[in-house]
N, CA, C and O of each residue as an XYZ file, in Angstrom:
436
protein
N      16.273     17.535    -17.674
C      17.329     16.537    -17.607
C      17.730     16.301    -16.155
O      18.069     15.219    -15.676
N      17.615     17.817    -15.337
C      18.672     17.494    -13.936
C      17.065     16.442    -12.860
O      17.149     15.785    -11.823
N      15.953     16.720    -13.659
C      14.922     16.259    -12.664
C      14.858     14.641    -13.183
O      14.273     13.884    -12.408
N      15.508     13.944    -14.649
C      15.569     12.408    -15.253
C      16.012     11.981    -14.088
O      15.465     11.280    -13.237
N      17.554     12.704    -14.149
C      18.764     11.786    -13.273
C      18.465     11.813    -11.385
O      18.641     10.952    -10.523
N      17.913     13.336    -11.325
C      17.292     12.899     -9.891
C      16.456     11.971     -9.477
O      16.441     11.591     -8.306
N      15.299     11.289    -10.830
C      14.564     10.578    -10.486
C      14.776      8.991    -10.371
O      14.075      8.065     -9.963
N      16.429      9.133    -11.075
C      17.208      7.786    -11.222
C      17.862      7.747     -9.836
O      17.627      7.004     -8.883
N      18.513      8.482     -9.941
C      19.446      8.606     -8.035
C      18.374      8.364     -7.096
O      18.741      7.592     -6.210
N      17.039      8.799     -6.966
C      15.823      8.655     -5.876
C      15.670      6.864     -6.110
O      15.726      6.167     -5.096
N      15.527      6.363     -7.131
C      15.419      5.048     -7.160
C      16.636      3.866     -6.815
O      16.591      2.802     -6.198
N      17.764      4.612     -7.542
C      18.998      3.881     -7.081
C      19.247      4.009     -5.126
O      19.651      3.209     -4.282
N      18.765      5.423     -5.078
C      18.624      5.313     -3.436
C      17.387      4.468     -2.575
O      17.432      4.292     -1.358
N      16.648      4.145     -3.171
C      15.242      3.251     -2.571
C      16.058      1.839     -2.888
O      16.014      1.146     -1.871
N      16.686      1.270     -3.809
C      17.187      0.057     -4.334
C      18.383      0.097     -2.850
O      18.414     -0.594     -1.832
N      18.908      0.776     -3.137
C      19.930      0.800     -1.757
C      19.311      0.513     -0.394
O      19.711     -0.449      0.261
N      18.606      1.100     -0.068
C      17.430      1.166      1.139
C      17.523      0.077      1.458
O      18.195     -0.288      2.423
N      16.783     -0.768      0.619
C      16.176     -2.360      0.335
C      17.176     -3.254      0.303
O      16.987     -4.348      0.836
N      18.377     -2.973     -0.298
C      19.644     -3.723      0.001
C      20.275     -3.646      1.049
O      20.971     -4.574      1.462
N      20.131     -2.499      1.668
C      20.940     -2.432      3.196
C      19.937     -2.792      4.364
O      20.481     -2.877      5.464
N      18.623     -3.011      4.334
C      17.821     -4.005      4.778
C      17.371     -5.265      5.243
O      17.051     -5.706      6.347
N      17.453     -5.832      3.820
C      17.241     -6.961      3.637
C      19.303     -7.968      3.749
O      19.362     -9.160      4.050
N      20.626     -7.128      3.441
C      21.495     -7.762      3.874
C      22.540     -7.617      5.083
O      23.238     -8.378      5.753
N      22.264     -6.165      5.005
C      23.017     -5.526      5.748
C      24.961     -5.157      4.948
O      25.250     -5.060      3.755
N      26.002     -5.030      6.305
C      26.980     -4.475      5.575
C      28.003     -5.053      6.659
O      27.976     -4.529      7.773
N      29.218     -6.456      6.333
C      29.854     -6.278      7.433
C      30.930     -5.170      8.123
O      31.395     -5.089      9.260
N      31.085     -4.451      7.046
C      31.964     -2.840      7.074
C      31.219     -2.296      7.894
O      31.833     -1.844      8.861
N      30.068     -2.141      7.910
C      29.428     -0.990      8.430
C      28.281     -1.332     10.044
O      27.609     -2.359      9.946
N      28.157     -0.739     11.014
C      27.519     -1.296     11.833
C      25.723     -0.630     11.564
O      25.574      0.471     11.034
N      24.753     -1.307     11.921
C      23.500     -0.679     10.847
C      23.146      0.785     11.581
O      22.276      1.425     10.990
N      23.583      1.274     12.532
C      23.151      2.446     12.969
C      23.907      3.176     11.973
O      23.289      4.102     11.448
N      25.323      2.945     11.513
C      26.069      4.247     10.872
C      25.207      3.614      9.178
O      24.903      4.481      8.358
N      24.992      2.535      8.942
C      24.246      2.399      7.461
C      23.379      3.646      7.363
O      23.468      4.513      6.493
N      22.593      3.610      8.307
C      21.170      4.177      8.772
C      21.023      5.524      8.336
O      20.200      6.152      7.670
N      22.431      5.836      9.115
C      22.833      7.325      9.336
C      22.902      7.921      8.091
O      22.289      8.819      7.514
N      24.178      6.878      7.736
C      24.832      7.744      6.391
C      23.622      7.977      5.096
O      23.761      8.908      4.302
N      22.409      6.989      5.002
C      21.502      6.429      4.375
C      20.231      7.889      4.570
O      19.624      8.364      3.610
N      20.082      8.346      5.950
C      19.905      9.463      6.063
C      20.255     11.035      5.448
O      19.573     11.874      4.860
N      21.286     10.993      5.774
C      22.470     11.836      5.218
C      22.032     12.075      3.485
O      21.804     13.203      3.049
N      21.967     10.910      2.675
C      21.814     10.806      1.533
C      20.476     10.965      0.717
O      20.497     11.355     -0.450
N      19.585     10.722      1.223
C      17.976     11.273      1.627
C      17.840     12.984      1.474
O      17.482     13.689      0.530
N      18.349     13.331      3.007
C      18.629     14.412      2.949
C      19.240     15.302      1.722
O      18.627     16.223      1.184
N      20.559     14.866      1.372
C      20.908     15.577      0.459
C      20.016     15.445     -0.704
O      19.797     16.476     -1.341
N      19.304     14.025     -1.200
C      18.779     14.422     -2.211
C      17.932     15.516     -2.283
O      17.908     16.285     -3.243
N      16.861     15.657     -0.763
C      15.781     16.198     -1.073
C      16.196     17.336     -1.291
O      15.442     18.112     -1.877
N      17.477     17.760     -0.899
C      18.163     19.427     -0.798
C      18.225     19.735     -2.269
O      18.022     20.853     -2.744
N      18.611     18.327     -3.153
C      18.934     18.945     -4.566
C      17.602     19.107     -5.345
O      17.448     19.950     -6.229
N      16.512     18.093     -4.881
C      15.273     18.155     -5.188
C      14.457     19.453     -4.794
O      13.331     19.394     -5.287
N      14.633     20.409     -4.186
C      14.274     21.987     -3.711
C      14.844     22.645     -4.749
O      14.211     23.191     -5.653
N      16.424     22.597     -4.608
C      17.387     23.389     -5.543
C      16.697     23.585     -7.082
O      16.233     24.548     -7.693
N      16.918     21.907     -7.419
C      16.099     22.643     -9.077
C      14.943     22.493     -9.304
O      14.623     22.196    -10.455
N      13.755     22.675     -8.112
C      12.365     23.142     -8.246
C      12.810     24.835     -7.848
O      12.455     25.745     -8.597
N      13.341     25.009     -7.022
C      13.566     26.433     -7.295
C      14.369     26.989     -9.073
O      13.785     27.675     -9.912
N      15.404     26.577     -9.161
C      15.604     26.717    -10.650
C      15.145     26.643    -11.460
O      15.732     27.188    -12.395
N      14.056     26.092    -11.739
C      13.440     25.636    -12.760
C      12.242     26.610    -12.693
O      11.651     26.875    -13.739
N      11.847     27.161    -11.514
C      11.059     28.640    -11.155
C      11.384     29.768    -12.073
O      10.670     30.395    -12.856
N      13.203     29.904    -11.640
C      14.021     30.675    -11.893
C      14.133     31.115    -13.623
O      14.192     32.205    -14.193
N      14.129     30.122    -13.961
C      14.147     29.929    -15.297
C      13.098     29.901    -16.323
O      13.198     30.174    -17.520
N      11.908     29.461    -15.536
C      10.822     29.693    -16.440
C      10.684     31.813    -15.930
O      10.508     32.622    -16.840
N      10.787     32.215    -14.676
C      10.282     33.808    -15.140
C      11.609     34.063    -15.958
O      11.370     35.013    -16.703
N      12.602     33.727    -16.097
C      13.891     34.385    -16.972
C      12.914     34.097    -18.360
O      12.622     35.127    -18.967
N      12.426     32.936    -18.878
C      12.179     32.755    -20.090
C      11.278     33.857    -20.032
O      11.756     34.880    -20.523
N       9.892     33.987    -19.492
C       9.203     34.726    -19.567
C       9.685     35.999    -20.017
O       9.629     36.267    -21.217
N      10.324     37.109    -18.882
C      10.970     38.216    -19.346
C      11.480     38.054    -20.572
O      11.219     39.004    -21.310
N      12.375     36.844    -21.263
C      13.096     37.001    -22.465
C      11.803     37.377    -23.871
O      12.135     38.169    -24.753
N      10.407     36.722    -23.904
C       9.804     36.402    -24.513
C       8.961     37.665    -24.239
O       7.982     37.581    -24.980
N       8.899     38.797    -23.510
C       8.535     39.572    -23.169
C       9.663     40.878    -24.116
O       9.284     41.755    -24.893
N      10.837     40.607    -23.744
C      11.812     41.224    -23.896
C      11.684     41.538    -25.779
O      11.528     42.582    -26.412
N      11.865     39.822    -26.290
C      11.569     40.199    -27.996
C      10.667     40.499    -28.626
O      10.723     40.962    -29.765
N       9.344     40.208    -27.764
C       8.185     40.949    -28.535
C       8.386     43.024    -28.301
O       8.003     43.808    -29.169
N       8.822     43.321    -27.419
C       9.031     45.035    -27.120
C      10.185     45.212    -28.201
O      10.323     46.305    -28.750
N      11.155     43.956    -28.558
C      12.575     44.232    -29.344
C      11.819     44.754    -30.493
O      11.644     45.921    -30.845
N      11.332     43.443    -31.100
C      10.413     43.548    -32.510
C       9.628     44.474    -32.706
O       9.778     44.875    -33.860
N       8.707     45.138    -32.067
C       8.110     46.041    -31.920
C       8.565     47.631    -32.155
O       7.953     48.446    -32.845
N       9.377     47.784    -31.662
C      10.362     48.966    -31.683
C      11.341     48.867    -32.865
O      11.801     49.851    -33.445
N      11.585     47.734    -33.134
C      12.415     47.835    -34.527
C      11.588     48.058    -35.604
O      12.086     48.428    -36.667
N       9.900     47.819    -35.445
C       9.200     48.325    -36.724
C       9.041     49.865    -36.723
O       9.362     50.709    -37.561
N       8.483     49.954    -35.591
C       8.730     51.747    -35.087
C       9.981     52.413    -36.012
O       9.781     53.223    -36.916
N      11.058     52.005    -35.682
C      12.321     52.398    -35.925
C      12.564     52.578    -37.651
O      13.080     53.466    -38.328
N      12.013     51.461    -37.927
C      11.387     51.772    -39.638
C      10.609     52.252    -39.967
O      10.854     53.016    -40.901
N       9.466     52.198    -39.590
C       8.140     53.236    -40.160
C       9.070     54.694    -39.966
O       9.083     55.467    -40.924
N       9.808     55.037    -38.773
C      10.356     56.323    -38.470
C      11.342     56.648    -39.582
O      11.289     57.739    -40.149
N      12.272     55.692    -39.915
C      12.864     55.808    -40.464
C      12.552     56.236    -42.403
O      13.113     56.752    -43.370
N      11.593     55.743    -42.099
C      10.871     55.780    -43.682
C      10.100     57.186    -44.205
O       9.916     57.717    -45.300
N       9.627     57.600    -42.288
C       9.066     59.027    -42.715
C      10.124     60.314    -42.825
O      10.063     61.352    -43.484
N      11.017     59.849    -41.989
C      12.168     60.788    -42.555
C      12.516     60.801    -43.877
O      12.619     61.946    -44.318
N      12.710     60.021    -44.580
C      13.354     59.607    -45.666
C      12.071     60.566    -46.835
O      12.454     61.429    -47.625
N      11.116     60.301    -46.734
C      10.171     60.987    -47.110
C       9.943     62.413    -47.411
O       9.672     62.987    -48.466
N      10.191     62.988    -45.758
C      10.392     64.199    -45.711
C      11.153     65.352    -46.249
O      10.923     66.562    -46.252
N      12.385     64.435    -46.822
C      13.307     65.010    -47.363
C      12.844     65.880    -48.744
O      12.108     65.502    -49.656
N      13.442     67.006    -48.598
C      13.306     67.796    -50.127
C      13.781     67.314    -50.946
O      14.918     66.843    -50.953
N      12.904     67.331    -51.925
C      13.314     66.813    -53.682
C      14.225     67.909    -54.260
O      13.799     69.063    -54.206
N      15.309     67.701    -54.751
C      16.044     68.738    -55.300
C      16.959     69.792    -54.213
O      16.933     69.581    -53.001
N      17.429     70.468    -54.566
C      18.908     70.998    -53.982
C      18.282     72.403    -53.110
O      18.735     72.841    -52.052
N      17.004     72.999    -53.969
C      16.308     74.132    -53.356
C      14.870     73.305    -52.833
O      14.172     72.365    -53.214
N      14.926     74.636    -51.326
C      13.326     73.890    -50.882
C      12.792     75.150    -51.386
O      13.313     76.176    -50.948
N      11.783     75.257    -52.284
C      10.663     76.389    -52.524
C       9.865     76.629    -51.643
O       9.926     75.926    -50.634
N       9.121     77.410    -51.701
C       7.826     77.244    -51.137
C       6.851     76.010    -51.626
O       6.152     75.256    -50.949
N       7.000     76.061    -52.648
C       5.634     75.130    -53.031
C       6.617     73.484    -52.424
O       6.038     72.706    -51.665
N       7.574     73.298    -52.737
C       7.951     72.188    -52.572
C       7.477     72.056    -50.892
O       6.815     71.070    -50.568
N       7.834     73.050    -49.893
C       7.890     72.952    -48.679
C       6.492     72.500    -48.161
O       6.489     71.687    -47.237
N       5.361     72.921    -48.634
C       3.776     73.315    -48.499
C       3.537     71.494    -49.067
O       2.826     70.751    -48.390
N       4.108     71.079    -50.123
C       3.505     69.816    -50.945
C       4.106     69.190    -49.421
O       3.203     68.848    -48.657
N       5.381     69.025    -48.956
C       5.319     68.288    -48.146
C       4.862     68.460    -46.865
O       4.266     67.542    -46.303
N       5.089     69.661    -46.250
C       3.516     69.772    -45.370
C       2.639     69.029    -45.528
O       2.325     68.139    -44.737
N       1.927     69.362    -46.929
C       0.602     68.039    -46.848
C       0.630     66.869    -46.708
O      -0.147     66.202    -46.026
N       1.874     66.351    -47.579
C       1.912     64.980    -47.012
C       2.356     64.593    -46.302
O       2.719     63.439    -46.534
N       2.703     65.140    -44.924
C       3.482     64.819    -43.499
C       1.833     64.667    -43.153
O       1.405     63.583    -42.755
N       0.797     66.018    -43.362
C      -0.307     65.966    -42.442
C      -1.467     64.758    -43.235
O      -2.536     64.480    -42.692
């Protein structure tokens, strides 16, 4: 969006160009047109850096984020499979026997 409206302001500033050219300004004498016309150039190209750098900025932020939820997701299955083998592990009944202890031995291994 901020690169639409820059590309509208770059044109509304070339349309200006061409108008202070071709009529001039009796307010203004054409060296300070020139100047200020400069000035405005300038600043665009400053904002034109700004959000090519931002837009840098923002694509590695996305990156990391998209980085970030695949490790989220990942670890939250972990976190269940883990969770599931605990749950498992648990002794059946109020006493652990031997045999009960040994059955689940085996099925841990």
């Amino acid at each position: 969006e901020l690169e639409n409206q820059l590309t509208a302001k770059s044109k509304t500033l070339d349309d200006l160009k061409q108008s202070l050219a071709s009529n001039g300004s009796a307010e203004q004498t054409p060296e300070a047109q020139s100047l200020r016309l400069a000035e405005l150039c300038e600043m665009k190209d400053s904002i034109v850096n700004q959000v090519a750098q931002l837009k840098t900025s923002m694509q590695s932020i996305l990156e990391q984020w998209r980085v970030y939820d695949e490790i989220y997701a990942e670890v939250s299955l972990m976190t269940t499979r883990y969770l599931y083998c605990i749950d498992q592990c648990k002794p059946s009944g109020e006493e652990a026997s031997l045999e009960a202890l040994k059955k689940q031995v085996k099925t841990l291994q």
